[in-house]
N, C-alpha and C positions, 0 to 999 in steps of 0.2 A: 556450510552456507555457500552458495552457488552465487556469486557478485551479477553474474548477468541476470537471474531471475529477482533478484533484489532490484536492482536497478530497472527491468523493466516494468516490476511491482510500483517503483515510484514513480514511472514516466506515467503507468495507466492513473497514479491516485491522484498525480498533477495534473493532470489532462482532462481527467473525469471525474474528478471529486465534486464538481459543484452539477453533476446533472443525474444524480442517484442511481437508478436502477438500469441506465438506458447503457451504460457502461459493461455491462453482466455479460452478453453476448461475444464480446471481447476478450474479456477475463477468462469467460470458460472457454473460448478459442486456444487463448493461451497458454493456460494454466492446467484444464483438464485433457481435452485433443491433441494438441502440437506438444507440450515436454514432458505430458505426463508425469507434472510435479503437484499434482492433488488428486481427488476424487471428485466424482458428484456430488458423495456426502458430506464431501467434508467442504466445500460450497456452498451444499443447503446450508450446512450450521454456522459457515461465516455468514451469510443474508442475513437469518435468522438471529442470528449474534448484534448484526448491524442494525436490522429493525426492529429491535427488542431495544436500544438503547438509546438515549436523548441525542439529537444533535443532528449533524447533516445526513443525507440521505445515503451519502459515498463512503458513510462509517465501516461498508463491512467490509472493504477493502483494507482495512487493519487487521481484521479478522484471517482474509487471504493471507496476507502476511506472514501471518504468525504458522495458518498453515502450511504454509512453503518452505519458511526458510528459518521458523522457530522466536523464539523471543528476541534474537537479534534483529531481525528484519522490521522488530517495534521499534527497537532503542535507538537504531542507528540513526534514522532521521532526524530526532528528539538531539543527538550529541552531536551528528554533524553540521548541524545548523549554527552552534556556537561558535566551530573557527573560521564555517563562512561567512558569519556577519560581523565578524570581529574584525575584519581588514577594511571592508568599508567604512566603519563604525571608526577604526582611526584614523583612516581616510578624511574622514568628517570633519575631526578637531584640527586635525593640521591644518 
């Protein structure tokens, strides 16, 4: 797993998560033209992944995810999230 496509994975799905599809052009900039870390097809089926399923419109950049950088690139966000909200979170009580 490649930290710098992970990481730019997350700057596009924080950036561009709340405006769905208009974010694509980007993505495939990125992902399929400049590092040749996917295909077309495998693009189509992340969309198609994301507009098949409930929820926000910027879903199928999970989908990307996975095809990039494999099931880590799901999890990771999901677990890093717990020791960076854990500092402010003590921050708090003190």
């Amino acid at each position: 797993m490649n930290p710098l496509l992970v990481f730019l994975l997350l700057l596009k799905a924080s950036a561009t998560s709340f405006s769905g599809l208009t974010s694509l052009p980007v993505v495939r900039h990125d992902f399929v033209e400049t590092r040749h870390a996917m295909t077309d097809r495998e693009l189509n089926a992340a969309v198609a992944a994301g507009r098949t399923a409930p929820g926000p419109n910027g879903l199928y950049l999970v989908s990307v995810g996975y095809f990039v950088a494999g099931c880590a690139a799901c999890l990771a966000p999901a677990f890093l999230i717990i020791p960076i909200l854990h500092y402010p979170g003590w921050r708090a009580t003190r």
